[in-house]
C-alpha positions in Angstrom: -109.0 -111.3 -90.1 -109.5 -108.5 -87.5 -113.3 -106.7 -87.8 -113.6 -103.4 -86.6 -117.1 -101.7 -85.9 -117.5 -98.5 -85.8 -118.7 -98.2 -82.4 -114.5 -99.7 -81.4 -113.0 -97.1 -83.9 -115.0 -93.8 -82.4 -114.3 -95.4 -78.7 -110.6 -94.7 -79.9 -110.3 -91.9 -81.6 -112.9 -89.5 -79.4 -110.3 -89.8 -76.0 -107.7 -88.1 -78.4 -109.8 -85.9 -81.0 -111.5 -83.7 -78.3 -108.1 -82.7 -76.3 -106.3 -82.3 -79.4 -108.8 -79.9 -81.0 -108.9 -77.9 -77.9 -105.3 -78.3 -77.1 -104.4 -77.0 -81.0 -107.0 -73.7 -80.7 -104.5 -72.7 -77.8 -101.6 -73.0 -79.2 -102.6 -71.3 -82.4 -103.9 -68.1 -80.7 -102.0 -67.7 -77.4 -98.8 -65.5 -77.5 -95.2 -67.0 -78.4 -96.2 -70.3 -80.0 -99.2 -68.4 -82.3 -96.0 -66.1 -83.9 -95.4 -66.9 -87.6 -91.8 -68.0 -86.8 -93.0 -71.1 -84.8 -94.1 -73.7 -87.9 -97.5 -75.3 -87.8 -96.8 -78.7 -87.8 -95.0 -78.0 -84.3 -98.2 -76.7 -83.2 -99.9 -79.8 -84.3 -97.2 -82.0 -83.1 -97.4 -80.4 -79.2 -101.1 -80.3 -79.2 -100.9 -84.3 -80.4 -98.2 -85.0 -77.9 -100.8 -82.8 -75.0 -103.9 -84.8 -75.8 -101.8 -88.3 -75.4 -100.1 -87.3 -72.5 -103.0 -85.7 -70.3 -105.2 -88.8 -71.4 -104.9 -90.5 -67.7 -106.3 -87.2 -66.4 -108.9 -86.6 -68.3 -112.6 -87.4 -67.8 -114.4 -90.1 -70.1 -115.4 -88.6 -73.2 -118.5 -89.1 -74.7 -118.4 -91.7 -78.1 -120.4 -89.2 -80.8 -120.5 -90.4 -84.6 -118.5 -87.8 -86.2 -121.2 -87.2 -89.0 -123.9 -86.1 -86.5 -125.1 -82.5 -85.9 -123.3 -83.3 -82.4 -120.2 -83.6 -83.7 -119.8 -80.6 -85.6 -121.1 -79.1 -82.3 -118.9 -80.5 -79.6 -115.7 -79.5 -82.8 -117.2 -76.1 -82.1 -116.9 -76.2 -78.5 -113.4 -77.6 -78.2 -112.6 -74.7 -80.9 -114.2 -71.8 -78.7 -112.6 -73.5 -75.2 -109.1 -73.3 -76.8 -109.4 -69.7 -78.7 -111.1 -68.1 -75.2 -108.0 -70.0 -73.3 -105.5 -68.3 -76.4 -107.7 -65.2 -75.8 -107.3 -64.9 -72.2 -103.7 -64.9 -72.1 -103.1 -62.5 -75.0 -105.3 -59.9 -72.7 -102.6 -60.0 -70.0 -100.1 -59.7 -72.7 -102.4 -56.5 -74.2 -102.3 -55.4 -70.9 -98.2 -55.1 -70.0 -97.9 -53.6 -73.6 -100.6 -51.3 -72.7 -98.2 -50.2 -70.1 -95.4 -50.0 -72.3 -97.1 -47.1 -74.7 -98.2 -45.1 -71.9 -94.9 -44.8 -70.7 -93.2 -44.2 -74.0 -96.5 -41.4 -74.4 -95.1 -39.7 -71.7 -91.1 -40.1 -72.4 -91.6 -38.7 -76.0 -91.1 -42.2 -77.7 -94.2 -43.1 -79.2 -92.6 -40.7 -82.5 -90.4 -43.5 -83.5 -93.2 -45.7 -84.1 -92.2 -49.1 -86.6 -93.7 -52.5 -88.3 -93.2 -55.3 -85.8 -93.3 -58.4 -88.5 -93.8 -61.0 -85.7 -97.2 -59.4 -85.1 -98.1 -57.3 -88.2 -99.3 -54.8 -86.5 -97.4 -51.0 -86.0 -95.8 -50.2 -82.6 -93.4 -48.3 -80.4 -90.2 -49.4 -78.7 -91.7 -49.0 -75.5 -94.2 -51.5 -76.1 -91.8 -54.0 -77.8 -89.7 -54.0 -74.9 -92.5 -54.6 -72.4 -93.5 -57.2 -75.0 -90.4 -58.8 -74.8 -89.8 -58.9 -71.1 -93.2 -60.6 -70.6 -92.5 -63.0 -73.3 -89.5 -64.2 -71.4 -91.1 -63.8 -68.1 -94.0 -66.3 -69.6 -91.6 -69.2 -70.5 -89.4 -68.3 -67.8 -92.2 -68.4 -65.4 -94.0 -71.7 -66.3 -96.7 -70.1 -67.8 -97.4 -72.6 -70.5 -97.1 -75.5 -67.7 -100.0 -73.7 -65.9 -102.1 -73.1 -69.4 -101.3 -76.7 -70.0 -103.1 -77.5 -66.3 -105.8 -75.4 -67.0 -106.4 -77.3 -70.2 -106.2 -80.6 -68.6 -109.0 -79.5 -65.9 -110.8 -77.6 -68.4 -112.7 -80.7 -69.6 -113.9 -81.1 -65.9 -115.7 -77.9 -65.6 -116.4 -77.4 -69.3 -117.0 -80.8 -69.9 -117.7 -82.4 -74.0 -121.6 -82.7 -73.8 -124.9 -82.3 -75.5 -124.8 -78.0 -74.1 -121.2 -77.2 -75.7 -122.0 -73.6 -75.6 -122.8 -73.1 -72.3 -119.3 -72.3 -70.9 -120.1 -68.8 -72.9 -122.8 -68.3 -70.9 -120.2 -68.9 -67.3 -117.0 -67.4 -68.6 -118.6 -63.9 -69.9 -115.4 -63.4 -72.2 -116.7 -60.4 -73.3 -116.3 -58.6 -69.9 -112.4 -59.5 -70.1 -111.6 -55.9 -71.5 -111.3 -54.5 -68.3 -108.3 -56.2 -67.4 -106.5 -54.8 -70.1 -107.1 -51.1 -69.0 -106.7 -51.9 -65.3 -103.3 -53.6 -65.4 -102.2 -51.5 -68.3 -102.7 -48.5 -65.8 -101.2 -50.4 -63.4 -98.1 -50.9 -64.5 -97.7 -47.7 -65.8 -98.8 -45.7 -63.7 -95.6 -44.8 -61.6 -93.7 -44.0 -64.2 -96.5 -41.6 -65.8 -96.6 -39.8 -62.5 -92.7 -39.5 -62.5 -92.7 -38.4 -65.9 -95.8 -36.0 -64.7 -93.7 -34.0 -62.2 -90.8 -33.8 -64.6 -93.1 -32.2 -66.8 -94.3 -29.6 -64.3 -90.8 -28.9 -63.0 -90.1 -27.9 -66.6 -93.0 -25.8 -67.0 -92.2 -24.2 -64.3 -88.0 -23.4 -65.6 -90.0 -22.3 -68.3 -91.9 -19.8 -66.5 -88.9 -18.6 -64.6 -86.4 -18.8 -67.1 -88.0 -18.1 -70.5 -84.3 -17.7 -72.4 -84.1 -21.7 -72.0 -85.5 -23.7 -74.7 -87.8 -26.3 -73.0 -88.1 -28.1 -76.4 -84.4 -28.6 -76.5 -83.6 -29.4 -72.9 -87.4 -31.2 -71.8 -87.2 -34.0 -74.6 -83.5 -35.8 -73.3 -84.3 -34.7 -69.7 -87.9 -36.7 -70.4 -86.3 -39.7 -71.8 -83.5 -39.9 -69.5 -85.9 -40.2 -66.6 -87.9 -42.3 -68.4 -85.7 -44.7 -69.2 -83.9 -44.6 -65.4 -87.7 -45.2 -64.0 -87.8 -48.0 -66.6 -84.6 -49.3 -65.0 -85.9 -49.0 -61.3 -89.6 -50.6 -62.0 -89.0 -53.3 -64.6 -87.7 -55.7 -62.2 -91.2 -55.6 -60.4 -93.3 -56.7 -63.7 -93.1 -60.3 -62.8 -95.6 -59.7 -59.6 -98.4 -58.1 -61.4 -98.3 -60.4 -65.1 -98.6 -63.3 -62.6 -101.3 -62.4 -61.0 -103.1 -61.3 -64.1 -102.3 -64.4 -65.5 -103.2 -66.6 -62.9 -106.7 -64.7 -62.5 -108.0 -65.5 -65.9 -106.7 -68.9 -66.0 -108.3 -69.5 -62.9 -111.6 -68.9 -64.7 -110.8 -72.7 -66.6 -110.1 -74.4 -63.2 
């Protein structure tokens, strides 16, 4: 007959429980795997499959009883590491679609607002299409390879210990909101100031030429060089979202 002590059970199941927890808060709050369409038990079966797989890389983990204050502590922690990592990368995402209602504020768009389901939250076409892109540019770009690094050495700088809330104290989450505004502005911000002088040159026809309606000629003149702009800048969204991104993952390294 085999006897098992507790001491052999936690000594197995603390190496995997830790990762996992941390490994399933960023799955269920970063963008493209936290979307309704992707079914929990995937989440559950890719966080499993992350905690087995980065086990040689990990540090040792401390053996806690899971009934102890500790415990419920150090489930806290891994909970907060994995939301803040979720966190992080919906910011940049925040960020590009920032850029995206801007630019459809100046084009005239933001009228034809709609429900977006896959978030439950009301936006613009603009902003759904900068959404989009960045989506793609995220898989595309091996953005979930790099969180998944960042995960791994994650448990060397916030290591599972008796102070699991001290990472709040050296990340400063709160001071994040920044990066939303700066590389929302960014990113729009040549397109705003093309859309700026096409707005001056038709206050100006309208000065000169009163008998034109602006109303009627400004709105597809707007959106036409909106949407060319658009055209011309979209292929240089990769450089800034990777930089954004790599910046605030950084902070987990």
């Amino acid at each position: 007959m085999v006897n098992l002590s507790e001491a052999q059970i936690l000594a197995w199941i603390t190496p995997l429980l830790w990762p996992f927890l941390r490994a399933l808060a960023m799955l269920a709050t970063m963008p493209v795997f936290s979307q309704r369409a992707v079914p929990t038990r995937v989440k559950i079966g890719l966080a499993g499959f992350i905690a087995l797989a980065a086990q040689p890389s990990l540090p040792a983990m401390p053996v806690v009883p899971l009934d102890s204050p500790l415990a419920f502590m150090i489930v806290a922690q891994q909970v907060l590491v994995g939301v803040t990592m979720g966190f992080a990368v919906r910011l940049v995402f925040a960020a590009v679609e920032l850029g995206g209602e801007l630019i459809g504020l100046q084009m005239g768009l933001n009228f034809a607002g709609f429900f977006d389901p896959a978030t439950a939250s009301q936006g613009t076409a603009s902003s759904r299409l900068f959404g989009t892109l960045v989506a793609f540019l995220f898989v595309l770009g091996n953005g979930h390879l790099m969180l998944i690094q960042a995960l791994v050495r994650s448990f060397e700088v916030f290591q599972v210990g008796d102070t699991p809330m001290a990472f709040l104290q050296q990340l400063q989450p709160q001071r994040w909101g920044a990066e939303v505004f700066m590389l929302g502005l960014w990113i729009a911000m040549p397109l705003v100031g093309m859309l700026l002088f096409v707005n001056l040159v038709l206050g100006v026809v309208s000065r000169v030429a009163p008998q034109i309606s602006v109303f009627s000629v400004g709105f597809p003149i707007t959106v036409t060089v909106g949407l060319i702009g658009m055209l011309l800048t979209l292929p240089m969204l990769e450089m800034p979202f990777s930089m954004a991104l790599q910046r605030l993952v950084e902070r987990f390294q």
